[in-house]
Structure formats: C-alpha cells, structure tokens
N, CA, C and O atoms as a GROMACS GRO file, in nm:
protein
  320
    1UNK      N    1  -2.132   1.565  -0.663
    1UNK     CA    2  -2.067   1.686  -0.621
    1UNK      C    3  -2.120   1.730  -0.485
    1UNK      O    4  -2.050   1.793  -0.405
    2UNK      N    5  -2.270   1.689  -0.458
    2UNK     CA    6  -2.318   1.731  -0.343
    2UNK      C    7  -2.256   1.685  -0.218
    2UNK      O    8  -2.234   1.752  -0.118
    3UNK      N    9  -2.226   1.534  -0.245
    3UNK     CA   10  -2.180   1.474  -0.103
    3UNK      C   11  -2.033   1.533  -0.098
    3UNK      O   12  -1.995   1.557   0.017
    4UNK      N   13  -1.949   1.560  -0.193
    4UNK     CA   14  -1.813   1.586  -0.209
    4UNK      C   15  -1.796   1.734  -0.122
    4UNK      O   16  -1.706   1.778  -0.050
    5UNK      N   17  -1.901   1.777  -0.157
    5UNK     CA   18  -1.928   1.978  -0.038
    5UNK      C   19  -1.965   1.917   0.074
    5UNK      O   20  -1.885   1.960   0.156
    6UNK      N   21  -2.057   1.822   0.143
    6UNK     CA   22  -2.099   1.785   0.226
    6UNK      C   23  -1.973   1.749   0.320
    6UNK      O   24  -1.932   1.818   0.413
    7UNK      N   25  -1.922   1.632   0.278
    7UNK     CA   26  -1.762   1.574   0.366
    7UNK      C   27  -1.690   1.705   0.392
    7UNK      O   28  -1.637   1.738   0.499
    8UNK      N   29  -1.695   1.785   0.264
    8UNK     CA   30  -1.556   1.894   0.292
    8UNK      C   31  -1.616   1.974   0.405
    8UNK      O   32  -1.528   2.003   0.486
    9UNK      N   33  -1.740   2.022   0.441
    9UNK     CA   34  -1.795   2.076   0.515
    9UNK      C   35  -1.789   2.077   0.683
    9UNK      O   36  -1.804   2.157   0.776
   10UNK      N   37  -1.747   1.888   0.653
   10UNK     CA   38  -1.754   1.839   0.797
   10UNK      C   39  -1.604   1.875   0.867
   10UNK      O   40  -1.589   1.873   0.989
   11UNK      N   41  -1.531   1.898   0.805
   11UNK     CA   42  -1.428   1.958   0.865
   11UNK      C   43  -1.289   1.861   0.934
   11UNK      O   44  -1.201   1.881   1.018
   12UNK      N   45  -1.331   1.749   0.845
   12UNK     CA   46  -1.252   1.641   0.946
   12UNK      C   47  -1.174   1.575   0.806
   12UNK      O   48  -1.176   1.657   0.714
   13UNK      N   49  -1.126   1.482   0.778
   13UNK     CA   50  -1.060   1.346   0.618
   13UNK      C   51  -1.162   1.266   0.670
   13UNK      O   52  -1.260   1.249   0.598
   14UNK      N   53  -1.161   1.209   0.789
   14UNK     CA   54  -1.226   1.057   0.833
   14UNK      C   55  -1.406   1.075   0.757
   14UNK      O   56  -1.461   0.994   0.682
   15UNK      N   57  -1.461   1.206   0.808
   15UNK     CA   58  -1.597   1.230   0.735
   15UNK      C   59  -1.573   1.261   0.593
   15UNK      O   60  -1.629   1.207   0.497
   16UNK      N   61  -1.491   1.346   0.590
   16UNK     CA   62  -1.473   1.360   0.383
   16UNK      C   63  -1.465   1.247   0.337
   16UNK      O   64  -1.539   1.210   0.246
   17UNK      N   65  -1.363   1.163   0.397
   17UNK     CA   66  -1.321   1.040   0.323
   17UNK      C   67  -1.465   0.943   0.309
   17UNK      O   68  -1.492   0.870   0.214
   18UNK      N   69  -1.545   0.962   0.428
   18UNK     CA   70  -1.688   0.892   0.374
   18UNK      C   71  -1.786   0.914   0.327
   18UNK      O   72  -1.885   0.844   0.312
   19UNK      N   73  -1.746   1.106   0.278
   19UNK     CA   74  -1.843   1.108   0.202
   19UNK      C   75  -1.788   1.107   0.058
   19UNK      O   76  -1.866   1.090  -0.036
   20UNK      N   77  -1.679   1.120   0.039
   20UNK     CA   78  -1.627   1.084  -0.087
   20UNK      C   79  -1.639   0.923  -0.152
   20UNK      O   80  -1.654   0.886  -0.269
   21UNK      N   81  -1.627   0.844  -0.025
   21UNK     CA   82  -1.657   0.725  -0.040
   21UNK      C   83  -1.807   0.706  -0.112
   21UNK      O   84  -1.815   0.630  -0.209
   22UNK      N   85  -1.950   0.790  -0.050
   22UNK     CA   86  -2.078   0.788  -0.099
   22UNK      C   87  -2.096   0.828  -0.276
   22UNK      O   88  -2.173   0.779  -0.359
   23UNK      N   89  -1.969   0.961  -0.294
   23UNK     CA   90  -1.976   0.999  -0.432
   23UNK      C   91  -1.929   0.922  -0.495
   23UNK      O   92  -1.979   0.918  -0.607
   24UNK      N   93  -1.818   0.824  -0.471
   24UNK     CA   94  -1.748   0.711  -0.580
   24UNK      C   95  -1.883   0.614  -0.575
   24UNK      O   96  -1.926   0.596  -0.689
   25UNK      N   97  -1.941   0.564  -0.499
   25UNK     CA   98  -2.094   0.518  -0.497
   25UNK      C   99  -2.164   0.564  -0.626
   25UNK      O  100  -2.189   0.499  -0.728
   26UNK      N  101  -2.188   0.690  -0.595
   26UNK     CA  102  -2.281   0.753  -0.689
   26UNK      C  103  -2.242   0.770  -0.824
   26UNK      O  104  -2.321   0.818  -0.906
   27UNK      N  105  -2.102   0.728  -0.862
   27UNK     CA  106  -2.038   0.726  -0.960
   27UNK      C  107  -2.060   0.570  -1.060
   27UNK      O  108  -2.073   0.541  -1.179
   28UNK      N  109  -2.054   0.517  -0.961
   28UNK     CA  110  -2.102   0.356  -0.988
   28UNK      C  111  -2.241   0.394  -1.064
   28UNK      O  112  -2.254   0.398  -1.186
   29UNK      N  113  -2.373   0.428  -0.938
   29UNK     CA  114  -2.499   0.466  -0.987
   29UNK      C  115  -2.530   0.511  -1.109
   29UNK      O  116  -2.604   0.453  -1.188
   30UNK      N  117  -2.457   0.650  -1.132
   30UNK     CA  118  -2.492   0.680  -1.282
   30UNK      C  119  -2.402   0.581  -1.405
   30UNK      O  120  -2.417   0.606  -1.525
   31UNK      N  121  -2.344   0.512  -1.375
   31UNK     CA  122  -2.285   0.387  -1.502
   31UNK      C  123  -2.385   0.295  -1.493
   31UNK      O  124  -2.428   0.264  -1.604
   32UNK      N  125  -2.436   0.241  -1.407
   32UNK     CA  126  -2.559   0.202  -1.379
   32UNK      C  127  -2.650   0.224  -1.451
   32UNK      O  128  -2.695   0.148  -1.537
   33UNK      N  129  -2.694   0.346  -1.418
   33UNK     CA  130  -2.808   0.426  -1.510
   33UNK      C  131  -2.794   0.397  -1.670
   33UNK      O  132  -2.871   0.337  -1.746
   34UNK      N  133  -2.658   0.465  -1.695
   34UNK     CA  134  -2.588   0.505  -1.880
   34UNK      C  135  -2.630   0.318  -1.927
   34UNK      O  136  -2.676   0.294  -2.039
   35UNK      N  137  -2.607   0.212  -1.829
   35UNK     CA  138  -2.656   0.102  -1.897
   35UNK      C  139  -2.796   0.092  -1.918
   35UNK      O  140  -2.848   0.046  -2.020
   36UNK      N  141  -2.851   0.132  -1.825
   36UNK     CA  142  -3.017   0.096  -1.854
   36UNK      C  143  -3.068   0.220  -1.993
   36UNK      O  144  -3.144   0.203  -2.088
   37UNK      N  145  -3.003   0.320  -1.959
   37UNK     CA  146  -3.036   0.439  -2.096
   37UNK      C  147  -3.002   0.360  -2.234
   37UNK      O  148  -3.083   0.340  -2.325
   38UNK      N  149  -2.838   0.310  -2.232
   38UNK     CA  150  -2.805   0.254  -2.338
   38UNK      C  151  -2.900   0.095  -2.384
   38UNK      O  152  -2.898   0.069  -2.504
   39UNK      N  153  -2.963   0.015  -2.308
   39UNK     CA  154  -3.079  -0.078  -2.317
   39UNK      C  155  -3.172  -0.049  -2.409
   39UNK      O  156  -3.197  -0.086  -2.524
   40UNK      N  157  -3.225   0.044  -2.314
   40UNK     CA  158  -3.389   0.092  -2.399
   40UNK      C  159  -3.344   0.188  -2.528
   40UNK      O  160  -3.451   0.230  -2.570
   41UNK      N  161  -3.253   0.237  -2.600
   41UNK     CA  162  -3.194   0.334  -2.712
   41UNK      C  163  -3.213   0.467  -2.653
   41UNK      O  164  -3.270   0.558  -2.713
   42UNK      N  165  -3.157   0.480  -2.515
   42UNK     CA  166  -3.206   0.623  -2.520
   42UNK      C  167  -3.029   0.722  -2.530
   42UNK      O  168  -3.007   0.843  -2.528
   43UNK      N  169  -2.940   0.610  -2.539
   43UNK     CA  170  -2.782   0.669  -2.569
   43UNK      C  171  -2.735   0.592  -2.673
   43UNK      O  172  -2.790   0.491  -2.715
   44UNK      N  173  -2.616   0.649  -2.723
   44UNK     CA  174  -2.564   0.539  -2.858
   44UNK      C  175  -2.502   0.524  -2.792
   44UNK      O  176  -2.486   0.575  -2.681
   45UNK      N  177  -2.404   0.383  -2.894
   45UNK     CA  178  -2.300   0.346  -2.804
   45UNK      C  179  -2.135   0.424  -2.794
   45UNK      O  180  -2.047   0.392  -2.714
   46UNK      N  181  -2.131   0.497  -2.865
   46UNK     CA  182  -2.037   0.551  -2.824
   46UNK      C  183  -2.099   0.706  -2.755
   46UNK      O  184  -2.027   0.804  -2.770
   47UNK      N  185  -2.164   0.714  -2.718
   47UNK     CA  186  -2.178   0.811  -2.659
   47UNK      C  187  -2.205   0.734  -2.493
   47UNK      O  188  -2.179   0.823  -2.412
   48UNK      N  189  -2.240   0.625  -2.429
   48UNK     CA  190  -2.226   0.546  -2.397
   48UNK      C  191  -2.108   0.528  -2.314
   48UNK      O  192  -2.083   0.553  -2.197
   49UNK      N  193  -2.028   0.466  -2.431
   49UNK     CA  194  -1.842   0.446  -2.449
   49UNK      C  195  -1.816   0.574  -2.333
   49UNK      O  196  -1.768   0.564  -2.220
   50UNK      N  197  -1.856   0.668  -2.390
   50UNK     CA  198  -1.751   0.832  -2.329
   50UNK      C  199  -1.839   0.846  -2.212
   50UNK      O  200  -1.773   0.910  -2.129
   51UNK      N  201  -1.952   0.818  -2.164
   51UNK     CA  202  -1.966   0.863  -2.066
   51UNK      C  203  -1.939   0.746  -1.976
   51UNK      O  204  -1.885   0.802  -1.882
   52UNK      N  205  -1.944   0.609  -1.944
   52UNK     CA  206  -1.898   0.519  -1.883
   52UNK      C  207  -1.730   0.514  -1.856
   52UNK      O  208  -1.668   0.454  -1.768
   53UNK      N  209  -1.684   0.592  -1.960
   53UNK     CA  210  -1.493   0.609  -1.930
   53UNK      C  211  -1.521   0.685  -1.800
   53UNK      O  212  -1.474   0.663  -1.688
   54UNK      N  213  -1.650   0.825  -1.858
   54UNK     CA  214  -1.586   0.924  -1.753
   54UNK      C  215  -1.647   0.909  -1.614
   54UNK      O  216  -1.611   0.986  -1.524
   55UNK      N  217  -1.754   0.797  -1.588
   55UNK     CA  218  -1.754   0.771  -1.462
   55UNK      C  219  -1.649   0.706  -1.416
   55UNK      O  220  -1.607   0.733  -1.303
   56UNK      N  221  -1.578   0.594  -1.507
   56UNK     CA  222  -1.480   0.513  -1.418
   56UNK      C  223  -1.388   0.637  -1.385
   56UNK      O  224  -1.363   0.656  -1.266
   57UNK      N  225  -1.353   0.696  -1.450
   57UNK     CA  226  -1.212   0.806  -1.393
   57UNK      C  227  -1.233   0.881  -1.283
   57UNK      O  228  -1.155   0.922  -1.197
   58UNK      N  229  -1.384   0.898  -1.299
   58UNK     CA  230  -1.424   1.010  -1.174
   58UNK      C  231  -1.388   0.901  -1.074
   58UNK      O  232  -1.288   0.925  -1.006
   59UNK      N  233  -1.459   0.766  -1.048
   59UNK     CA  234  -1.450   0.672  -0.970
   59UNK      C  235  -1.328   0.672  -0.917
   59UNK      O  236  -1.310   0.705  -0.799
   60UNK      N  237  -1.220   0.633  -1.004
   60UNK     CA  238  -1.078   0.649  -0.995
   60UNK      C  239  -1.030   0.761  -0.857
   60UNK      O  240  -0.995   0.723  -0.745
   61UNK      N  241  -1.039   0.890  -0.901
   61UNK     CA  242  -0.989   0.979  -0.861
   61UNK      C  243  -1.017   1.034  -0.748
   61UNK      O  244  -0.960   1.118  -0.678
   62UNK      N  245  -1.131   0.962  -0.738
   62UNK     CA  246  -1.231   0.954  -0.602
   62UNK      C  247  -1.136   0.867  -0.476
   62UNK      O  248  -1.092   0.901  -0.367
   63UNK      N  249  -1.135   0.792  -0.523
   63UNK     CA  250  -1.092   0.705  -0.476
   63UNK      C  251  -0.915   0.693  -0.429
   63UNK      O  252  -0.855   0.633  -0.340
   64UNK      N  253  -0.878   0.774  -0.528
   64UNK     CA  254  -0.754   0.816  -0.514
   64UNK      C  255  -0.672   0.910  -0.419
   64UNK      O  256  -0.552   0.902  -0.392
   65UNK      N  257  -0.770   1.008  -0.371
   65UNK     CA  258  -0.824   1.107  -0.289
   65UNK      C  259  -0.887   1.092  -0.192
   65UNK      O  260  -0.929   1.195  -0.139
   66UNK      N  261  -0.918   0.968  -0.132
   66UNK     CA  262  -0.943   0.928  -0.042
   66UNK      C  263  -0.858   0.862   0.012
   66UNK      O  264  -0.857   0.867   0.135
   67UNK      N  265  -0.753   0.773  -0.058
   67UNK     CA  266  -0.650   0.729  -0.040
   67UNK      C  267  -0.522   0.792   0.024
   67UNK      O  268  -0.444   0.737   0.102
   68UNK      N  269  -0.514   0.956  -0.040
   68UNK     CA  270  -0.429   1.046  -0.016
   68UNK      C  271  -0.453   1.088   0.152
   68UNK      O  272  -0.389   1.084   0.257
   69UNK      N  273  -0.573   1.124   0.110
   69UNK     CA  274  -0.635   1.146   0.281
   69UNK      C  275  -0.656   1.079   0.420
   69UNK      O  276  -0.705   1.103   0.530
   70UNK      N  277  -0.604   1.001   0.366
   70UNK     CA  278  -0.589   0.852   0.462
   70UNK      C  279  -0.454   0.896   0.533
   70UNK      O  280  -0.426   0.915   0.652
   71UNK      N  281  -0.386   0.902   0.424
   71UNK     CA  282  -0.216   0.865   0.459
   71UNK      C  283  -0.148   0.993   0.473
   71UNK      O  284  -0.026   1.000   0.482
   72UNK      N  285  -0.290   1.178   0.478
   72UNK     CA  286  -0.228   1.259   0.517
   72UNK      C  287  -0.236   1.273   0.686
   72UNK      O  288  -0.318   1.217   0.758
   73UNK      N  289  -0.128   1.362   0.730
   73UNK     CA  290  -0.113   1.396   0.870
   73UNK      C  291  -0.244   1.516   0.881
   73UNK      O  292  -0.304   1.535   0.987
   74UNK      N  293  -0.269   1.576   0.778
   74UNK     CA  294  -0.349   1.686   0.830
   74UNK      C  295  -0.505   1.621   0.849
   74UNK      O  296  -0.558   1.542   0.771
   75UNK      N  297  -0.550   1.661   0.942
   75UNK     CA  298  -0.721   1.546   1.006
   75UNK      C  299  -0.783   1.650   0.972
   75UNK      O  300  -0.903   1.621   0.967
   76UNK      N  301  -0.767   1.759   0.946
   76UNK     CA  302  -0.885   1.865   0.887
   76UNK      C  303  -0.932   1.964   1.001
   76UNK      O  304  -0.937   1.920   1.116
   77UNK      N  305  -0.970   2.113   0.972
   77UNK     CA  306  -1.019   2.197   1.012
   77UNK      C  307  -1.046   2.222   1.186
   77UNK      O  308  -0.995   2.301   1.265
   78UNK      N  309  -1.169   2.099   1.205
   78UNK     CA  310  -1.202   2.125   1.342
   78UNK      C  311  -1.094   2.065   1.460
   78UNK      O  312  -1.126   2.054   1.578
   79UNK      N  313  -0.954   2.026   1.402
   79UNK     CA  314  -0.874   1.937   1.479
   79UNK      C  315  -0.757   2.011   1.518
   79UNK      O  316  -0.653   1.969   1.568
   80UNK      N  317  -0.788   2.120   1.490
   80UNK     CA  318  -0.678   2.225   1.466
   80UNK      C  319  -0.639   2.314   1.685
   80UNK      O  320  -0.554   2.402   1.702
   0.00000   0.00000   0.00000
C-alpha cells in the first residue's frame, strides 16, 4: 500500500505505473513468504489456499491498473 501512495504522490502514470509495478512485486513477496510460513507449520493449508488467492488477485489488479494507465490520455497532475 506504501509504494501504491508513493507513485500516486508522484503526480505523473509513468511513476505510478512503476510504483505499482514495485507493489505487484511485493505481492509476489508476501506469496513467497505464505510458502515459507506454510513449510515450517506456521499456516494451514487452507488458510494458505485464501491467502495465496488473495495475493494473486491483488497481483492481478495491480497489474490491471497499470495497464489502464498506460493506455490512459490523462499523464497525471504535474502535466497539467
């Protein structure tokens, strides 16, 4: 969420879009993590299950939204 305020901050898509790009990253990272938790027993597996869906979706949407921002005309705030 941090980098997602960070991009919006910058006032531009081209910087949002890379920092949104860093949070779909970080989205990866914590599925990452939920595997090494789920390894050692520190998650079950369906608890596991639900939180690995909900990184991929975040991933998704991330990504989706970066996509949008690509292909909008508006370049953001400081372009104005």
């Amino acid at each position: 969420m941090a980098n997602i305020a960070e991009g919006f901050e910058r006032d531009g898509n081209q910087e949002f879009r890379q920092f949104l790009s860093v949070a779909k990253g970080s989205a990866g990272e914590v599925r990452s993590h939920l595997y090494t938790a789920l390894d050692v027993g520190l998650l079950s597996q369906p608890d596991f299950d639900e939180l690995a869906l909900l990184t991929e979706q975040i991933g998704r949407q991330l990504g989706a939204f970066s996509r949008y921002l690509q292909s909008s005309a508006v370049r953001g705030a400081k372009f104005k």
